[in-house]
Structures are given as C-alpha cells and as structure tokens.
N, C-alpha and C positions, 0 to 999 in steps of 0.2 A: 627607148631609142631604137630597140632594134626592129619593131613593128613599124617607124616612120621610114628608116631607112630600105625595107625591104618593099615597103607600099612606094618609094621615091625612084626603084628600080635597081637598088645597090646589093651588091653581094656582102652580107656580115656574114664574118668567121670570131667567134666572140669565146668568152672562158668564163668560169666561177668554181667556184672551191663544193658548192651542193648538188649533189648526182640529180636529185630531184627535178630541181630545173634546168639543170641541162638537158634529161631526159624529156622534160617540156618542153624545150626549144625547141631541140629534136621531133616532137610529133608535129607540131605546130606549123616548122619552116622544112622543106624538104630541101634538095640538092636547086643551086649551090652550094646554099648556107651552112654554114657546120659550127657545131659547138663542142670545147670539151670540157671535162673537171678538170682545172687545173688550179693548184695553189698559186699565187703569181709570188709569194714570198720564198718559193721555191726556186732556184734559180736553175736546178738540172731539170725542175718541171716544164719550167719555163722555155728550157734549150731543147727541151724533147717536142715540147709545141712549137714552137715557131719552125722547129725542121722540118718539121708536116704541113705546115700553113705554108712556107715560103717553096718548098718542092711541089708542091701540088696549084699556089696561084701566086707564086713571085709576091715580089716587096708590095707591100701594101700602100695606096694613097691614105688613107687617114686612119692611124693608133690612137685610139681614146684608151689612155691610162686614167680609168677609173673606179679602180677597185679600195674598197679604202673602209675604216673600222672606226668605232669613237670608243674612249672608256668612258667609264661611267661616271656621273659626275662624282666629283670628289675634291680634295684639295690635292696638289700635289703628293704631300707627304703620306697622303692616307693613299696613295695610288701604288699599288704590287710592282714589282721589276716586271713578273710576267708579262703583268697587263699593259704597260708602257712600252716593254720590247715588243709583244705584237703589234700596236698600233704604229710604233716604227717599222717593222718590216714588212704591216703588208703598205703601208700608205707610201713610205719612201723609200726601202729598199725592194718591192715589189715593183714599183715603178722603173727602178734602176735596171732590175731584171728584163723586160720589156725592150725598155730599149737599148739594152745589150747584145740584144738577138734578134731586132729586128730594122735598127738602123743602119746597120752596117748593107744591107742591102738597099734599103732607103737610098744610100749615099753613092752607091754603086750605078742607083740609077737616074739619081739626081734628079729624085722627084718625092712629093709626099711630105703629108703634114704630121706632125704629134703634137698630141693635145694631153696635156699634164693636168687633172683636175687638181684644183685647188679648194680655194673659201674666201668666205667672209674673214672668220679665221684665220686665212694665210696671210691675211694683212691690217686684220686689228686682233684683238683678242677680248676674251673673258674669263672669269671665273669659274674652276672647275673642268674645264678642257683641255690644262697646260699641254698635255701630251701630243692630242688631236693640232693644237694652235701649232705646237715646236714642229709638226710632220709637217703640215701645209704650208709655215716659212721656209721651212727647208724646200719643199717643192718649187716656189716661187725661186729661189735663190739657185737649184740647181737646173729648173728650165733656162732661166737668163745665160747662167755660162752654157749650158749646152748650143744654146742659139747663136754663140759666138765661135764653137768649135763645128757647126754644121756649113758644107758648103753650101752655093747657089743653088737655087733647086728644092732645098729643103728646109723647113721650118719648123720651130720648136715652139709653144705658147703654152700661157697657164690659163686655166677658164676657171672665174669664178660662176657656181654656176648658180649662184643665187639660194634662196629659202625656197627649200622643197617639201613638201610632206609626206617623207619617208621614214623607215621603221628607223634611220639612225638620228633623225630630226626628231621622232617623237621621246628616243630616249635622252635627250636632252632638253627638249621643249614641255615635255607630257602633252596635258590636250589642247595646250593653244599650238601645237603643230597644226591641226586643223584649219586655220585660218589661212593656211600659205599654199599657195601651188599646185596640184597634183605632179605627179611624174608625168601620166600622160598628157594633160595639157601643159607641162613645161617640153618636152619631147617637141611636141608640135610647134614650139619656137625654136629651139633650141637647135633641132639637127637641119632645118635649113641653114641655119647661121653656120655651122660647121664644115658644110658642104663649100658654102663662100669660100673658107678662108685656105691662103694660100700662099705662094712665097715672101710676098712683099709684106706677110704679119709676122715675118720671124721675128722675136723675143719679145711680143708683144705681151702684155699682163691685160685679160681680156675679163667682159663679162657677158653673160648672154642679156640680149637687149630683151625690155619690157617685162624683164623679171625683177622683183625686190632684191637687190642686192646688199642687203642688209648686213654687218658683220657675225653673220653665221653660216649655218647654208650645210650643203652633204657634197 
C-alpha cells in the first residue's frame, strides 16, 4: 500500500513493530514520508507516536488500522494464554490504541476517515483460528459503535480485505496461499478504493471490490 499511495501523490506516515523495515522504508521513501517502530499494542508507544505524527502534520485524512497477528492453527484448547492474549492485543486492542490518539483530532477537525481491517473471519468463521475469528468480530462490533459516537465529518468502516498471499495467509493456508492475490496486485485495487471513501460510508462493513472475499483473508 504504501508504494501506491506515494506513486498517487499522498504523504504516508506509517509504524511496525521490526526495525528492519522500518529502516527500509526509510531509505526507499525520503521526506515527507516517515515511518517508526512502534508496537501499536502499546498504547504509551502509541501516545508517543501520534504526538509526533499529529505536531508535525495535524489529523490525518485516512488511519488504516492494519496491524494484526494469527495463532497458529490449533484447536482452541491446545491454544497458550500467551498466544491468544497477543493476538488480542495487537489486532484489537492495538487498534483501540490508534484511535485513541488520533481521533480525537480527527474530530476536532471534522474531517477524516478510519479504516479498521477486518476478515473473512470477522464474519463467518473456521476451525483452528478461534482467537484470530473472536479479534475480527470484535473489530466489526466495535467499528459499528464507534461510527455511531463519531460526528459529521468523520467516519469509521471495517474492510474486508479479501484472500491475500501473505506470510500470515500462508501460515494458515500452507501452499495453496499461492493461488490468491499478491499484496501488490491487491494494493493496486485496493488503495484506490480507500482513497473514495468518505463520510457518507460511516459504519459501513466493506469489502475491497474485485478481490475473493472469501471467509478468510489477513
């Protein structure tokens, strides 16, 4: 996404939890663009970046909250507390983080969209992903209210964003992940579609068009 969006003419200011490619961003995109490591499950991390992101270029028109983890497959019971609390914190209350410190300006300025990644998952399920399915209903359930506590101006959505083939689709799929989407050619659909939307799609439960939206997805 962030190669379309910077080819489309837009400023990303974007985050991930691995120095590596942050540092990659970084040689890749010069100024404007900025990226840092941040845990987004962290929420003082979270508060320390958005103070910098929001002093430096005000409220943001569009937050993609799309940081997000699967366990492994398993059955519930064979799944760790660990493993199950991270994938709740970074999927849904990493999320919550986000837009705790960055709506509140949003709203200030009565403009600007959030995009809450979702799934297939967030509205059917499977076997062996309870944890990943329970974060992504959660997600749908709390974009809706949110979309009902935002004023005019701004808007809240969930995006399914289809079957992708990515490293957390292959740990679920193994190698029939291959058969689905790349990132960059889903990107290519995708962040125009993101760029559309805008007040009039508040609380909408979306999907990106011309991708398999199949009940899976990252």
């Amino acid at each position: 996404m962030v190669d379309e969006f910077v080819r489309l003419g837009h400023t990303v200011l974007g985050c991930g939890r691995t120095r590596k490619i942050i540092d990659q961003l970084h040689r890749r995109f010069g100024t404007p663009h900025d990226f840092y490591r941040v845990d987004t499950s962290s929420d003082d991390e979270v508060k320390s970046w958005a103070s910098l992101i929001l002093s430096a270029h005000g409220a943001p028109d569009l937050v993609l909250n799309n940081a997000g983890v699967i366990n492994k497959n398993a059955p519930l019971w064979e799944i760790s507390e660990r493993q199950f609390s991270e994938v709740i914190d970074v999927n849904v209350k990493g999320f919550a983080n986000i837009i705790r410190h960055f709506a509140p300006e949003m709203i200030k300025k009565k403009r600007g969209v959030i995009v809450n990644f979702s799934s297939g998952w967030g509205r059917s399920t499977d076997a062996e992903v309870a944890p990943y399915c329970a974060s992504k209903w959660a997600i749908e359930g709390l974009t809706l209210a949110l979309s009902q506590e935002l004023p005019s101006g701004v808007a809240a959505v969930s995006l399914n964003p289809g079957i992708i083939n990515t490293e957390m689709l292959q740990s679920a799929f193994g190698g029939s992940a291959a058969g689905y989407i790349s990132p960059e050619d889903w990107a290519k659909k995708a962040v125009p579609f993101l760029l559309g939307l805008g007040p009039g799609d508040n609380g909408k439960q979306l999907e990106v068009p011309s991708v398999d939206a199949a009940p899976a997805g990252t």
